[in-house]
C-alpha positions in Angstrom: 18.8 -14.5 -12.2 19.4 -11.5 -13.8 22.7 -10.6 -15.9 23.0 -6.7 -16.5 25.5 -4.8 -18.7 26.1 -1.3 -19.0 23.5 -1.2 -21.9 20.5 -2.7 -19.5 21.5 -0.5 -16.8 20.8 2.4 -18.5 17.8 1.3 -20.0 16.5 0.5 -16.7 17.7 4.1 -15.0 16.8 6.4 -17.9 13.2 4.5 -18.3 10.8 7.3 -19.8 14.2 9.4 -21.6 14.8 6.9 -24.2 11.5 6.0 -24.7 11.2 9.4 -26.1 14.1 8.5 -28.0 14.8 12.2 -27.0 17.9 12.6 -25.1 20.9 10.8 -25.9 22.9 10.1 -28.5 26.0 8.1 -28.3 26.0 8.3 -24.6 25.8 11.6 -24.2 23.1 14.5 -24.1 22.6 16.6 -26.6 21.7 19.2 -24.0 25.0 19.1 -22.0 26.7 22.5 -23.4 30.7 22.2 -23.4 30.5 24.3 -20.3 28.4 21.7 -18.3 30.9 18.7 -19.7 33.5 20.6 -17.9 31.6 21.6 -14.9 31.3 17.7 -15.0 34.6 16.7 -15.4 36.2 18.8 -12.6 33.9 16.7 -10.1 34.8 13.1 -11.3 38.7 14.5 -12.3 38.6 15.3 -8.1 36.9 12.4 -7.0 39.5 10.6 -9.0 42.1 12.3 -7.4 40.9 11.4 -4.1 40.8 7.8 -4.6 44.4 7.6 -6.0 45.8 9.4 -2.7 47.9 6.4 -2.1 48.2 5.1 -5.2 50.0 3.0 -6.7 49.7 0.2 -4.2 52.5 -2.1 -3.2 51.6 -5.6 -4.5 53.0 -8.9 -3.5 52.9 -12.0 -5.5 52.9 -15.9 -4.8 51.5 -19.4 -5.9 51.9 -21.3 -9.1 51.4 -19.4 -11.4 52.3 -16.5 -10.0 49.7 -14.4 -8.9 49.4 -10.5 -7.5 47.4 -11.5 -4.1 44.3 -10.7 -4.6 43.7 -9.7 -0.5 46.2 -6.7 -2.1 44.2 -5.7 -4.5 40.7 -5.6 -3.0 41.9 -4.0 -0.2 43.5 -1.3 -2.8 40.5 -0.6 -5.1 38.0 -0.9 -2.3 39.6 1.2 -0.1 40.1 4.1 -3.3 36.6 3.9 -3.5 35.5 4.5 0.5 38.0 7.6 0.3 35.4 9.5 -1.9 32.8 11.4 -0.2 30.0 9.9 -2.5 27.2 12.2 -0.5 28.6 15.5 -1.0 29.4 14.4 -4.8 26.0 13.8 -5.3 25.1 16.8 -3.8 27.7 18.4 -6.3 26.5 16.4 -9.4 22.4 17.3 -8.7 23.1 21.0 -8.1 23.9 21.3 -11.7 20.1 20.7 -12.4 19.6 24.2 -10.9 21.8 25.4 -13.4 20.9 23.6 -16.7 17.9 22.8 -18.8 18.8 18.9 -19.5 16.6 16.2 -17.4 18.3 14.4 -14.0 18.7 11.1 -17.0 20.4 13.0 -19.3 23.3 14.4 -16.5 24.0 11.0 -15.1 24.6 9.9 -18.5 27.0 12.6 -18.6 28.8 11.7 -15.2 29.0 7.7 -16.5 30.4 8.9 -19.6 33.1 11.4 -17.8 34.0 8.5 -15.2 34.8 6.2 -18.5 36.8 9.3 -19.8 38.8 9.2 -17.2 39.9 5.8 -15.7 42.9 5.4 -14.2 45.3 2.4 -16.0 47.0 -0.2 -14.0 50.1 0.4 -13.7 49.4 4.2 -12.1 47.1 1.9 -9.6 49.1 -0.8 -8.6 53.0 -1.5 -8.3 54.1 -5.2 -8.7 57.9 -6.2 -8.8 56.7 -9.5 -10.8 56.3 -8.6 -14.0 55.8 -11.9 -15.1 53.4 -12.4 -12.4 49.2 -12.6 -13.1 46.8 -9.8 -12.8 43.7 -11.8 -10.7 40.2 -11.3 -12.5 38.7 -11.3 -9.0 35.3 -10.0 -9.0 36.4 -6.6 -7.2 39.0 -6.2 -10.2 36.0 -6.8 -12.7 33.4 -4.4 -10.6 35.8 -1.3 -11.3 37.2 -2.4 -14.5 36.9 0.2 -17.6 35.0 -0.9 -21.0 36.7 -2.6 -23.2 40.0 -3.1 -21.3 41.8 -6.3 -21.1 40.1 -7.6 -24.1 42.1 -10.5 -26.2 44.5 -10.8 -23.3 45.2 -14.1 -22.1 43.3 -15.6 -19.3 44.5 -18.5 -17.1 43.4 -20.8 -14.8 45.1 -21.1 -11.3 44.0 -24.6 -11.3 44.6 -26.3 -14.4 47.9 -23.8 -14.4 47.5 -23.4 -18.1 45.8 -20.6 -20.9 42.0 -21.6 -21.0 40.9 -18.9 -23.3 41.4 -14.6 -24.0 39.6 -12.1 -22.2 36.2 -11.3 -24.0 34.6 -8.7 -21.8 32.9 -8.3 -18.0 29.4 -8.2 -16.9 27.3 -8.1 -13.9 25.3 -10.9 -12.3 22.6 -10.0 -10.3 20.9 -12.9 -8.1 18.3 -13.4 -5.5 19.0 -15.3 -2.2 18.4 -15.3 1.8 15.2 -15.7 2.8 13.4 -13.3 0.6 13.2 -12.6 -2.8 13.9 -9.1 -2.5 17.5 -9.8 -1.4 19.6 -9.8 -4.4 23.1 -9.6 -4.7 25.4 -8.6 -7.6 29.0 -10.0 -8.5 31.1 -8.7 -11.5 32.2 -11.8 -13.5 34.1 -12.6 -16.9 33.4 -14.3 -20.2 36.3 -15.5 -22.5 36.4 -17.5 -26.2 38.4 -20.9 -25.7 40.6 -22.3 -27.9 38.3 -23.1 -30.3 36.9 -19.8 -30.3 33.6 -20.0 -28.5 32.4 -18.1 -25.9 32.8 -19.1 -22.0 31.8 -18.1 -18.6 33.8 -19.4 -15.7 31.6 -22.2 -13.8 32.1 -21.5 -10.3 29.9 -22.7 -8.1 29.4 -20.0 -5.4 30.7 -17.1 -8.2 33.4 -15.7 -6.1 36.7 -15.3 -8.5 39.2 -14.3 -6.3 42.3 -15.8 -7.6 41.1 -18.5 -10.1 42.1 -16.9 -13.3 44.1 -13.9 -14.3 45.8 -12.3 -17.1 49.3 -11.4 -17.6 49.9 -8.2 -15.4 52.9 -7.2 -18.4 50.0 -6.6 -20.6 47.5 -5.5 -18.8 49.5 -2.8 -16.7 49.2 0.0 -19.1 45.2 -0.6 -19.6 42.5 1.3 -18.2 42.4 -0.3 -14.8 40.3 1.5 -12.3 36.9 3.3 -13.0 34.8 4.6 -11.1 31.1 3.8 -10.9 27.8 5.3 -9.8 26.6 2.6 -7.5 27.7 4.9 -5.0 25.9 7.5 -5.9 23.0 8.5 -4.4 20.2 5.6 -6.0 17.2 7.3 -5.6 18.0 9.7 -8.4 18.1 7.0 -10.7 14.8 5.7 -10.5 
């Protein structure tokens, strides 16, 4: 079982760059020159534009306590992300190498730090009647959720229908199953601090969140909501 934050990830996909301890500092090259930052920034501020064509989607709400349906919302954020053409953005992103003097590791740094920059918040994404209705922390929600967003908030529990804790950050759990070892599969889960302030992980059996807990969409709707990723990207330039 491997857990794998944004920290390990680069680690893992820089490999040999940070080693050097050569080529970033505080996320971003020192090699990428204003001009490529905007060169940069005009591909993830169009692919961003392309997912939120039909943005904000219409969401309906139901159960006790009320929750946005969470059907809705995968289907929204799953459906911004297919709208991207992820091959010819890649194709995009790597020509820039032909134009620079900074390493492959150093540009994709770049493009993660530019997709942060410019996540889209909730209430641009998603439009809910409710507003006293919950926001579900359904592992979709978590995949594409920003940095830092939604911390403190309140989190409840669908089935004890009460607060259990406040929103302490997202991470990525990576697993291997089927028949081989080599199959792994990653889900984007939660951790919160109870009420007596320690820290929590929701203890679902088969890790599928779906509705179980959410936080108070009143709160969260002017937060950083949807952010692209790279896991899309083309993976072979990361290794």
């Amino acid at each position: 079982m491997k857990i794998l934050n944004m920290k390990t990830w680069l680690k893992l996909a820089l490999g040999p760059c940070l080693i050097s301890g050569f080529c970033v500092v505080n996320g971003v090259s020192q090699d990428i020159t204003p001009v490529f930052k905007t060169k940069i920034d005009a591909l993830i501020v169009s692919a961003y534009r392309t997912a939120a064509e039909k943005f904000p989607c219409k969401m309906g709400t139901g159960g006790k306590p009320k929750m946005i349906n969470w059907q809705d919302v995968e289907k929204c954020l799953n459906e911004a992300e297919e709208r991207i053409d992820w091959e010819a953005l890649t194709q995009h992103i790597e020509a820039l190498l032909q134009e620079g003097s900074f390493s492959r590791a150093e540009l994709y740094v770049a493009v993660e730090s530019s997709m942060s920059a410019h996540a889209i918040s909730y209430d641009r994404v998603f439009s809910v009647k409710k507003k006293d209705a919950l926001l579900p922390l359904s592992n979709t929600v978590l995949k594409f959720l920003p940095d830092g967003s939604l911390m403190d908030l309140p989190v409840f529990s669908k089935r004890l229908k009460e607060k259990i804790g406040t929103f302490a950050g997202a991470f990525t759990y990576e697993r291997s199953g089927g028949l081989s070892a080599a199959n792994t599969y990653r889900l984007s889960l939660f951790q919160y601090r109870d009420t007596k302030g320690d820290l929590q992980t929701p203890s679902l059996q088969n890790r599928l969140l779906l509705d179980s807990f959410g936080v108070p969409w009143e709160k969260a709707s002017t937060q950083p909501g949807f952010r692209l990723t790279t896991d899309k990207l083309a993976t072979k330039y990361l290794r």
